[in-house]
C-alpha positions as CSV (number, residue, x, y, z in Angstrom):
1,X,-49.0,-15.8,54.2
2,X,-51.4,-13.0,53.1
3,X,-50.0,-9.6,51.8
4,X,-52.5,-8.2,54.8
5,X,-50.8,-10.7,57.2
6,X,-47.4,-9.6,56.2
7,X,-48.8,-5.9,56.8
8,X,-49.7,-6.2,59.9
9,X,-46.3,-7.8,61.2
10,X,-44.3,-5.0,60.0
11,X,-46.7,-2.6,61.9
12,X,-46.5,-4.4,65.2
13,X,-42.8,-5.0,65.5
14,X,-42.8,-0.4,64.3
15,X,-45.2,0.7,67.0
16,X,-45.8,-0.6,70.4
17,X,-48.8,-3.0,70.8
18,X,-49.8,-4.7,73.9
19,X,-48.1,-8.0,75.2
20,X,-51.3,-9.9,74.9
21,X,-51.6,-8.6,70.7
22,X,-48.2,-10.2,70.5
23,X,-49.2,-13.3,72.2
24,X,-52.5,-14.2,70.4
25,X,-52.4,-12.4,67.1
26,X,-51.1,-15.9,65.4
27,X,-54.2,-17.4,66.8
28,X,-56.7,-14.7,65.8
29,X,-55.1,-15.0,62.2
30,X,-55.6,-18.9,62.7
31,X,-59.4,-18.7,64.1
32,X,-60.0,-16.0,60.6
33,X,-58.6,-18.3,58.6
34,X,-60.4,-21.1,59.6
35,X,-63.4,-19.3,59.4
36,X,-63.4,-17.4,56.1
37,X,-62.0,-21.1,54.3
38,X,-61.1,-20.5,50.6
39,X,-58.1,-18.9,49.6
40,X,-57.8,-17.3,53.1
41,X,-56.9,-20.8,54.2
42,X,-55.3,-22.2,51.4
43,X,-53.0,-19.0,52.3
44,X,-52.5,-19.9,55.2
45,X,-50.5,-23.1,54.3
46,X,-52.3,-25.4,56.9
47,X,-51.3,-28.7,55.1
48,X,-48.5,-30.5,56.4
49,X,-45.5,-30.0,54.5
50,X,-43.9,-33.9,53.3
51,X,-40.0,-34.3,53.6
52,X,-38.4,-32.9,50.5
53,X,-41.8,-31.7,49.0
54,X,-41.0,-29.0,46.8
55,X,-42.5,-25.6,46.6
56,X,-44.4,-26.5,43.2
57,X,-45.5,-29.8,44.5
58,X,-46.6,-28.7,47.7
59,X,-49.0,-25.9,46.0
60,X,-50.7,-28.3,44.0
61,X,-51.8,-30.1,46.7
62,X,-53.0,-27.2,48.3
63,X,-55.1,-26.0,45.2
64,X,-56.6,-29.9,44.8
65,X,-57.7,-30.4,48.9
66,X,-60.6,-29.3,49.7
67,X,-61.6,-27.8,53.3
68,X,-65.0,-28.9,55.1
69,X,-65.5,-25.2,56.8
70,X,-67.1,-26.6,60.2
71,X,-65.9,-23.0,61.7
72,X,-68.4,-21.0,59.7
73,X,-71.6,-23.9,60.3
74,X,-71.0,-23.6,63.9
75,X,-70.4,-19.6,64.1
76,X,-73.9,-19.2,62.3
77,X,-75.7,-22.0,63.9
78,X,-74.9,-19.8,67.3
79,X,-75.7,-16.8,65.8
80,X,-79.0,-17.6,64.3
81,X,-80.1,-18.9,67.2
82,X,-79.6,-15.6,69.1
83,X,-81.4,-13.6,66.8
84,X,-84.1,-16.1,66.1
85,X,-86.4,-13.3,68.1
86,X,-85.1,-9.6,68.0
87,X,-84.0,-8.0,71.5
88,X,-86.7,-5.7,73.5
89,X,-84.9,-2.4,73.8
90,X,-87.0,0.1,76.1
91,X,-85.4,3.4,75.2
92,X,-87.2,5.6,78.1
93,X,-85.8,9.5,77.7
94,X,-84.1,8.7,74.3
95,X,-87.2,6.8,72.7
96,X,-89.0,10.2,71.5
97,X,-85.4,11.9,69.8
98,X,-85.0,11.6,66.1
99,X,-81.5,11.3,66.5
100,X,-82.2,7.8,68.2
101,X,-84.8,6.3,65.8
102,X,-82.1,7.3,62.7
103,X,-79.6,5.5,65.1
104,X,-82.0,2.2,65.0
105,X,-82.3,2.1,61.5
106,X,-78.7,3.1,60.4
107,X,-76.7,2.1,63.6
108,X,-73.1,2.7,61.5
109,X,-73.5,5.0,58.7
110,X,-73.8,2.0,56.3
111,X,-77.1,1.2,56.5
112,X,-77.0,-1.8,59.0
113,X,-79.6,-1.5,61.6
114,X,-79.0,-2.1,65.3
115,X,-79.7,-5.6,64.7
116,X,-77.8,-6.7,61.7
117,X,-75.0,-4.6,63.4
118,X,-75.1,-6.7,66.6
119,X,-75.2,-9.9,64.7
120,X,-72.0,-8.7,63.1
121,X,-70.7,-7.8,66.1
122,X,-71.6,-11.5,67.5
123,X,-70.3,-13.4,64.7
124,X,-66.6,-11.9,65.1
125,X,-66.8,-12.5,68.8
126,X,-67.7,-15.7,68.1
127,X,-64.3,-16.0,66.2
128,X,-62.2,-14.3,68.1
129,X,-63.2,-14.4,71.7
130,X,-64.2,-11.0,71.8
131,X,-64.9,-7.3,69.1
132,X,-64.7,-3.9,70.2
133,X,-67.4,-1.3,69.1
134,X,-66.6,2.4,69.2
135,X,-69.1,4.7,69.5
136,X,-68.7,8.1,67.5
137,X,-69.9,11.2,67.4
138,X,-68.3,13.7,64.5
139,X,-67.0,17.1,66.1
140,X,-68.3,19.8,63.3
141,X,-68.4,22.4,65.9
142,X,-72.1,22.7,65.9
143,X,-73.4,25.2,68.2
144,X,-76.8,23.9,68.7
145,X,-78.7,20.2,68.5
146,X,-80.9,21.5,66.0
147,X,-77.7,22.2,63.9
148,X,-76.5,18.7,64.8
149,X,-80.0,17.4,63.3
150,X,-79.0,19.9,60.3
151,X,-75.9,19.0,59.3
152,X,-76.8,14.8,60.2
153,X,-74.3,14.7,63.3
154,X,-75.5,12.0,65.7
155,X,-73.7,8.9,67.5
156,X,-73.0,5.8,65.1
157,X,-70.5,2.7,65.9
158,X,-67.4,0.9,64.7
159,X,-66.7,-2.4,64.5
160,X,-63.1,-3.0,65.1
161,X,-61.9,-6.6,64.7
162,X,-59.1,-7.8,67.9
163,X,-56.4,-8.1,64.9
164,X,-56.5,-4.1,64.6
165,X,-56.5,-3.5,68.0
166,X,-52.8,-3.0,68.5
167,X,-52.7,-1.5,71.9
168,X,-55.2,-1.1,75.2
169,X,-55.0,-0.6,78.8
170,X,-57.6,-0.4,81.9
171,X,-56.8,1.4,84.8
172,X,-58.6,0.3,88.5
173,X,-60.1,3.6,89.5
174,X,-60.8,4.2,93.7
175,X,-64.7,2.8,93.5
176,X,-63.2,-0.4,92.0
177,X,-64.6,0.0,88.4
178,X,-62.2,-0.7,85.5
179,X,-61.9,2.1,83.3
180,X,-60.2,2.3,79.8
181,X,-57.7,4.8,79.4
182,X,-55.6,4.2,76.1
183,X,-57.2,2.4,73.0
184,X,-54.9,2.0,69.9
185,X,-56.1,0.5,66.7
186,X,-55.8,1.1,62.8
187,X,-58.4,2.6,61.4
188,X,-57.6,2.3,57.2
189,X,-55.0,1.0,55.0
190,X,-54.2,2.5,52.2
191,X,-51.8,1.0,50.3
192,X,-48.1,1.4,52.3
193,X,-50.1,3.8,54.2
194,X,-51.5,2.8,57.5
195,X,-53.8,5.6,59.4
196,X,-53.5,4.5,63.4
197,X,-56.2,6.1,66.0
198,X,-55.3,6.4,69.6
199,X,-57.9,7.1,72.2
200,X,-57.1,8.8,75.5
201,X,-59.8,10.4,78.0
202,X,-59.1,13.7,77.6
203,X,-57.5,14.1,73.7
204,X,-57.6,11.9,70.3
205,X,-54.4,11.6,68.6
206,X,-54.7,10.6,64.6
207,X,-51.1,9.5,63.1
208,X,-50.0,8.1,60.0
209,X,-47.4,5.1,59.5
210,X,-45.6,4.9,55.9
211,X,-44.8,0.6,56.1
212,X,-42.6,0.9,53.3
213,X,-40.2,3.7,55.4
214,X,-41.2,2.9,58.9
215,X,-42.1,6.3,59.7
216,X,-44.9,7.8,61.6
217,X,-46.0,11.2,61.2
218,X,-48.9,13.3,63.5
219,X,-51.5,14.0,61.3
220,X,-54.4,15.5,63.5
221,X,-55.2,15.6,67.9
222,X,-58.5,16.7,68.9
223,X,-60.3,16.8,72.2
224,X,-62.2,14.4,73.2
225,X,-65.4,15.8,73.5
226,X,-66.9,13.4,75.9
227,X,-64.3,13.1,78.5
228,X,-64.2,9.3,78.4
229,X,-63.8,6.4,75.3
230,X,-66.3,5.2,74.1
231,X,-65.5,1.8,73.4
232,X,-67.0,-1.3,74.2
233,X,-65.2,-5.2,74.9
234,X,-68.1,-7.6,73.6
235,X,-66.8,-11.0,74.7
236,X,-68.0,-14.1,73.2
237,X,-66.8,-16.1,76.4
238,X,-64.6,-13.7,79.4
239,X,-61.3,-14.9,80.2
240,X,-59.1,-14.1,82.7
241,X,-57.6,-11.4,80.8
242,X,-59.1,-7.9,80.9
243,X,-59.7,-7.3,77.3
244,X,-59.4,-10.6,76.1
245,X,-62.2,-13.1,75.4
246,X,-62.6,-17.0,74.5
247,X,-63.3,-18.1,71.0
248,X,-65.8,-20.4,69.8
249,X,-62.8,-22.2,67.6
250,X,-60.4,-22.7,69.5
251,X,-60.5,-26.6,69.4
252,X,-62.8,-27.2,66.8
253,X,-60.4,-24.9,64.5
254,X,-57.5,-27.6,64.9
255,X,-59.9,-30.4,64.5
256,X,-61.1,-28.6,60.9
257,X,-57.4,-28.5,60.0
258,X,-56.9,-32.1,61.1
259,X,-59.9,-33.1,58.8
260,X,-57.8,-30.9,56.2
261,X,-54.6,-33.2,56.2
262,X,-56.8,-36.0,56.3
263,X,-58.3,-35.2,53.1
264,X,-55.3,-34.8,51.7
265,X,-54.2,-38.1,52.7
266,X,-57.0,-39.1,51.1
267,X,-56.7,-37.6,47.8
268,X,-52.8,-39.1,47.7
269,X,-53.9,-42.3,48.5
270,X,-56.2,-42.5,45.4
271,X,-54.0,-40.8,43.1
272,X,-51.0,-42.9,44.0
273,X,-53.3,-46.2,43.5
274,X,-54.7,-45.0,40.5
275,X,-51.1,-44.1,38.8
276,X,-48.3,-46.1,40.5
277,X,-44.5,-44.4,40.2
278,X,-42.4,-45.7,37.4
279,X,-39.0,-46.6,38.8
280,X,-37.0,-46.2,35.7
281,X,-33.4,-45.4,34.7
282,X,-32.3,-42.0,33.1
283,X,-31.8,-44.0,30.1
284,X,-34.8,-45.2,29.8
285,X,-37.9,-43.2,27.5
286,X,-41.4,-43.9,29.1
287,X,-44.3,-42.0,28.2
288,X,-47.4,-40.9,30.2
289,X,-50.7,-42.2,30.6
290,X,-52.6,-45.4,29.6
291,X,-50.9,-47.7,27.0
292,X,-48.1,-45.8,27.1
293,X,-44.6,-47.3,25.1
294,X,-41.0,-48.0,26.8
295,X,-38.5,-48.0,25.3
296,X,-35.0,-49.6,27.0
297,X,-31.4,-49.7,25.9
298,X,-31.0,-52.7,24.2
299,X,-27.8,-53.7,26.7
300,X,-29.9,-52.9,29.7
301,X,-29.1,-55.1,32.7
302,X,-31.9,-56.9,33.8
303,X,-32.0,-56.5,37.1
304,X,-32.4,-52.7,36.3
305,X,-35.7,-53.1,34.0
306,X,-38.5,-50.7,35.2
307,X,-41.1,-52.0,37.2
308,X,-44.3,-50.1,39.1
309,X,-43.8,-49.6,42.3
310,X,-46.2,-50.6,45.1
311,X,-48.0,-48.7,47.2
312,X,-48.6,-49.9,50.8
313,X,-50.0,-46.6,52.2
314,X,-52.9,-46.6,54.6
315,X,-56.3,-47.3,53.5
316,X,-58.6,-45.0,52.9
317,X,-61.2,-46.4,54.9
318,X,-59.2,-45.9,57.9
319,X,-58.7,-42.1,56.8
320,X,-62.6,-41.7,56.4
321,X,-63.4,-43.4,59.7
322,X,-60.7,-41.0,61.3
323,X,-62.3,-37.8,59.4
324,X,-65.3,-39.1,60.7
325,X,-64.3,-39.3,64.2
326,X,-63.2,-35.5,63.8
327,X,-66.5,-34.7,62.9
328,X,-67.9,-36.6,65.8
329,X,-66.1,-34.6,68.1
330,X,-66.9,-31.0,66.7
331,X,-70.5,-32.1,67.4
332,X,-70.0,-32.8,70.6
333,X,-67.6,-29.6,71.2
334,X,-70.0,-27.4,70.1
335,X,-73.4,-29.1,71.1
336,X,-74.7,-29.1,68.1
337,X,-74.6,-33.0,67.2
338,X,-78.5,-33.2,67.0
339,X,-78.8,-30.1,64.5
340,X,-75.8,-31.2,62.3
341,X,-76.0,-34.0,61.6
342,X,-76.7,-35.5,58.1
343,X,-77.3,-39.3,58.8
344,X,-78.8,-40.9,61.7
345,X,-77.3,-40.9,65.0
346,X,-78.1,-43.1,68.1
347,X,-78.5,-40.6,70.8
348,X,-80.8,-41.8,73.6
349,X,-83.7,-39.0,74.5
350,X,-81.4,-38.3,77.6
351,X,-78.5,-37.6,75.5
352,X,-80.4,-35.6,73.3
353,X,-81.8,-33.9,76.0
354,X,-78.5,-33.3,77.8
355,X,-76.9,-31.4,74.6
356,X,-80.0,-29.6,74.7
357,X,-79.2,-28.1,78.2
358,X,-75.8,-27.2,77.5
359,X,-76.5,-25.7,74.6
360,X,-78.8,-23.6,76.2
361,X,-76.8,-22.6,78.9
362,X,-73.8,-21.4,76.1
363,X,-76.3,-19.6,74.1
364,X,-77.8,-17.8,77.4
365,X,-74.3,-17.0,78.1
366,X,-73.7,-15.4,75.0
367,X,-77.3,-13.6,75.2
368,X,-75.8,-11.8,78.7
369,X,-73.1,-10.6,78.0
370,X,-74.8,-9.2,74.3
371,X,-77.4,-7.6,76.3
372,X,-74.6,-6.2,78.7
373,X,-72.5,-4.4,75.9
374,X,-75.8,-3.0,74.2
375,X,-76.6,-1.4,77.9
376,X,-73.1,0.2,77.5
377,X,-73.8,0.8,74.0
378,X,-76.7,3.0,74.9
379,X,-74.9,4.4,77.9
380,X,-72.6,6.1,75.7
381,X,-75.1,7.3,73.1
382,X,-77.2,8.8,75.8
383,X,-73.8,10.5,77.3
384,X,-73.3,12.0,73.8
385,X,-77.1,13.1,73.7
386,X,-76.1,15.0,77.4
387,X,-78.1,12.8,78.9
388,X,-78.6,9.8,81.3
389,X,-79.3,6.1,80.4
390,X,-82.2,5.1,81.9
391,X,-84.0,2.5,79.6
392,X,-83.4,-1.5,79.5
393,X,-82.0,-3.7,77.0
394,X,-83.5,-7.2,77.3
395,X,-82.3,-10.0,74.7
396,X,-84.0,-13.7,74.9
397,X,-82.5,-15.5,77.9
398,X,-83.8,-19.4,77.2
399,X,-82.9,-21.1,73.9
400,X,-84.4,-24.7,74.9
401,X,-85.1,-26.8,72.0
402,X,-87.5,-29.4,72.2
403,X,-87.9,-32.7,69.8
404,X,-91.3,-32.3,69.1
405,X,-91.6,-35.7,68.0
406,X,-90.3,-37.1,70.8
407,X,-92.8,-35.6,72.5
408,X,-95.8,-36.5,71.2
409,X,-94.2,-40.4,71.0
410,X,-94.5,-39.9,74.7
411,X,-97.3,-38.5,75.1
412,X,-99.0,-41.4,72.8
413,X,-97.7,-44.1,74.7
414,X,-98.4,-42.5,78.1
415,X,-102.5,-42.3,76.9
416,X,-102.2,-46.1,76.1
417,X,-101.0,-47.1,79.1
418,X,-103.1,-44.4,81.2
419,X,-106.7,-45.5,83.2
420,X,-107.6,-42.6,85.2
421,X,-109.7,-40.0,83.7
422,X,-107.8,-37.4,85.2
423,X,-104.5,-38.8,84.0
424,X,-106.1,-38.5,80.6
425,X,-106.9,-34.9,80.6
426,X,-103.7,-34.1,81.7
427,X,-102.0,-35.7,78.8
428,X,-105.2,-34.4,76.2
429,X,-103.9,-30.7,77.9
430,X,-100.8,-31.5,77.2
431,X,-101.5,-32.4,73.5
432,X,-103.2,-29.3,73.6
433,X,-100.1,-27.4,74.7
434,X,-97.8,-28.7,72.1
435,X,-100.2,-28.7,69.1
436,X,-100.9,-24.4,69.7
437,X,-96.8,-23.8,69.9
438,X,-96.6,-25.8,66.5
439,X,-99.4,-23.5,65.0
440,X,-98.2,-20.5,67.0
441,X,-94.8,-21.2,65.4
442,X,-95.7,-21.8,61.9
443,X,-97.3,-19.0,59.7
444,X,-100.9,-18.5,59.7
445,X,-103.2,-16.4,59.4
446,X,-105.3,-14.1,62.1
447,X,-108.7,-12.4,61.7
448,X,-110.2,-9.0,64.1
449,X,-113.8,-10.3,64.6
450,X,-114.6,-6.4,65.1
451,X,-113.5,-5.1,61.6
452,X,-112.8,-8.4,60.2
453,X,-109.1,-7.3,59.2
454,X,-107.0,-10.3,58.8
455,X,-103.2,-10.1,59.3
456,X,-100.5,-13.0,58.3
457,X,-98.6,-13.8,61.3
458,X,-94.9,-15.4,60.7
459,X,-93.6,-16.2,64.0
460,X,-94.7,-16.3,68.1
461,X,-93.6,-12.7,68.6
462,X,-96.1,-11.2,65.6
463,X,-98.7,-13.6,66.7
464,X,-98.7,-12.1,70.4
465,X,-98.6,-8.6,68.8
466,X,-101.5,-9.7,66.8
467,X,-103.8,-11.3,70.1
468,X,-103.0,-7.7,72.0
469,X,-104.8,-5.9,69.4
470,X,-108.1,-8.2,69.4
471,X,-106.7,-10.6,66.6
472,X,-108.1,-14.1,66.8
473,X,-106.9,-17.4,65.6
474,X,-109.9,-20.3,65.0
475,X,-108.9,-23.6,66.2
476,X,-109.3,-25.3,63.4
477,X,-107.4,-23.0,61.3
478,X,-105.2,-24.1,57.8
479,X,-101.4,-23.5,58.9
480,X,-98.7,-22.1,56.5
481,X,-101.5,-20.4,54.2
């Protein structure tokens, strides 16, 4: 168990954290674990401990098993595929303010945009189900927005992970919304010192816990300047839990741990056939390694002569096929079977097609409830600005994939067999079709036939950029130049 683990017991069982912390922060230690790998897991003593292993023997076969980190190959799959095309954000009143376009570029003081931000954001609500972001805005008792734009004073965010979030609480207010009245979370450790934040609507209270004494002292309340807290849930999947969200690992995080053992297994198996146990008595002086010399007492009993002794474990075939079986199954858990995979699979163009789909739909999930807590994102920053949100937040909606090879197999066979002329130039159209989304895809190049500028075009989103501003692309044109 991690010293940081240990930490954060001590402070949960000193100041009062929500039911639901003490319910699930096991589990959001697990789904870290599982997705950091390394030491962090070997920490986190996942093996399965043998009868009268000792402490020593146990270690070492943590520090010799390896661990195949499916958690962090399906987290960024997800994630890349979310931000394969940046969202559209239509700022309206805020666009023209500089305190909005520093916002964009440097969305939490260390020089993350809004983008790379939100991918953060996504990948730890991918892990744990859901991430809170608190938007901040320093109280230097400026007078005036132009000394706010002086002194650099504008709205930035915090990512706060679930496992600092200690306590929380909505209220149902008359018009049905839910609003959040308390938020509780650490905000640094130090050491044995532990600096704990606690958001109300109308006040925010700063204390500081000493874990090595238990004891909390007030270091600093201030109002709260903007009546309400600015904190956003971003859920990965909503539960039925106010506050709480469903994590991408909660299955395939016991199947990686399973795969764990497995290996293990594996590894024992080979050592134990490759160096049989000696069964020996004390007596008895037997060296180590090959060709070794034994040397018996000369009255030794013979029935007591050392011998190897056998090993009838289970083979390690059977181990593979059942590590291979785990893998199967975090494919089909996450969808992602078809991307994955190293060697190749018999999946029908249904199947394929089917994984497809679903995959879609959990990405397009993801993508709403993203664009959802960037809208209350901005909400607050416009609130701060003393102002109104009225722009739009659009992130892509539709992540079908198509096997473009499969397609055009199709397509081929379909001209064979096709007599009509009008069948025919539906399928030559559709050959079209497919062949301008390859180019359109790949990087090319584009020329103005006015003033003969040429621009290099990397993806579908630059190229229609490039076509609004009289940018042309010849037919016949070299791809990937």
């Amino acid at each position: 168990m991690s010293s940081m683990t240990i930490l954060m017991e001590q402070l949960a069982r000193t100041v009062s954290v929500n039911t639901s912390y003490n319910d699930l922060k096991e589990s959001w230690q697990y789904y870290l674990e599982s997705y950091l790998g390394g030491d962090d897991y070997r920490r986190g003593s996942h093996l399965v401990r043998y009868q009268l292993e000792t402490d020593r023997e146990y270690g070492a076969r943590l520090a010799s098993t390896p661990y195949e980190n499916h958690c962090r190959s399906v987290v960024g799959i997800y994630t890349s595929f979310l931000f394969r095309q940046d969202p559209e954000r239509h700022l309206a009143s805020l666009d023209p303010y500089a305190e909005t376009a520093s916002f964009l570029e440097d969305a939490d003081m260390e020089g993350r945009n809004l983008n790379a931000f939100m991918r953060d954001v996504t990948t730890w609500a991918s892990v744990y189900g859901h991430a809170w972001v608190i938007v901040s805005k320093p109280n230097l008792g400026a007078a005036t927005r132009q000394d706010e734009i002086t002194l650099g004073i504008r709205p930035y965010l915090s990512l706060i992970t679930p496992l600092s979030v200690l306590d929380w609480h909505y209220k149902r207010t008359d018009s049905g919304y839910y609003e959040l009245n308390m938020l509780k979370y650490v905000e640094d450790i130090t050491g044995n010192s532990i600096t704990i934040k606690t958001w109300y609507p109308d006040r925010i209270l700063t204390e500081q816990l000493d874990s090595q004494v238990g004891k909390m002292a007030m270091l600093n309340t201030e109002e709260n300047q903007l009546g309400s807290i600015p904190a956003v849930c971003i859920y990965n999947t909503r539960s039925a839990v106010k506050g709480i969200g469903i994590s991408d690992l909660g299955d395939i995080a016991d199947l990686c741990k399973f795969i764990y053992n497995m290996t293990s297994e594996v590894e024992q198996s080979q050592r134990l056939d490759a160096h049989p146990s000696l069964v020996k008595t004390p007596e008895t002086n037997a060296g180590t390694g090959a060709g070794s010399i034994i040397t018996i007492p000369e009255n030794m009993d013979p029935g007591l002569k050392p011998y190897l002794l056998e090993y009838n474990g289970a083979s390690v075939d059977s181990l593979y096929k059942s590590i291979k079986h785990a893998q199967d199954t975090i494919d089909k858990l996450s969808c992602l079977g078809a991307m994955r995979g190293t060697d190749a699979r018999v999946m029908s163009g249904i199947s394929r097609q089917v994984e497809f789909q679903m995959l879609n739909a959990k990405l397009s999930e993801k993508a709403r409830n993203l664009e959802l807590a960037e809208e209350q994102i901005w909400q607050l920053f416009a609130a701060y600005m003393g102002m109104t949100w009225d722009g739009e937040i659009s992130y892509p909606d539709n992540f079908s994939i198509i096997d473009e090879e499969d397609e055009y197999k199709k397509l081929e066979i379909a001209r064979r067999a096709a007599t009509g002329p009008e069948a025919l130039r539906l399928i030559d159209q559709k050959l079209m079709d497919l062949i301008q989304e390859d180019e359109i895809d790949s990087a090319h190049v584009m020329t103005n036939p006015t003033t003969n500028n040429i621009v290099y075009v990397e993806d579908s989103v630059q190229h229609d950029q490039a076509l609004a501003q009289g940018y042309t692309m010849e037919p016949n044109q070299t791809q990937g130049v």
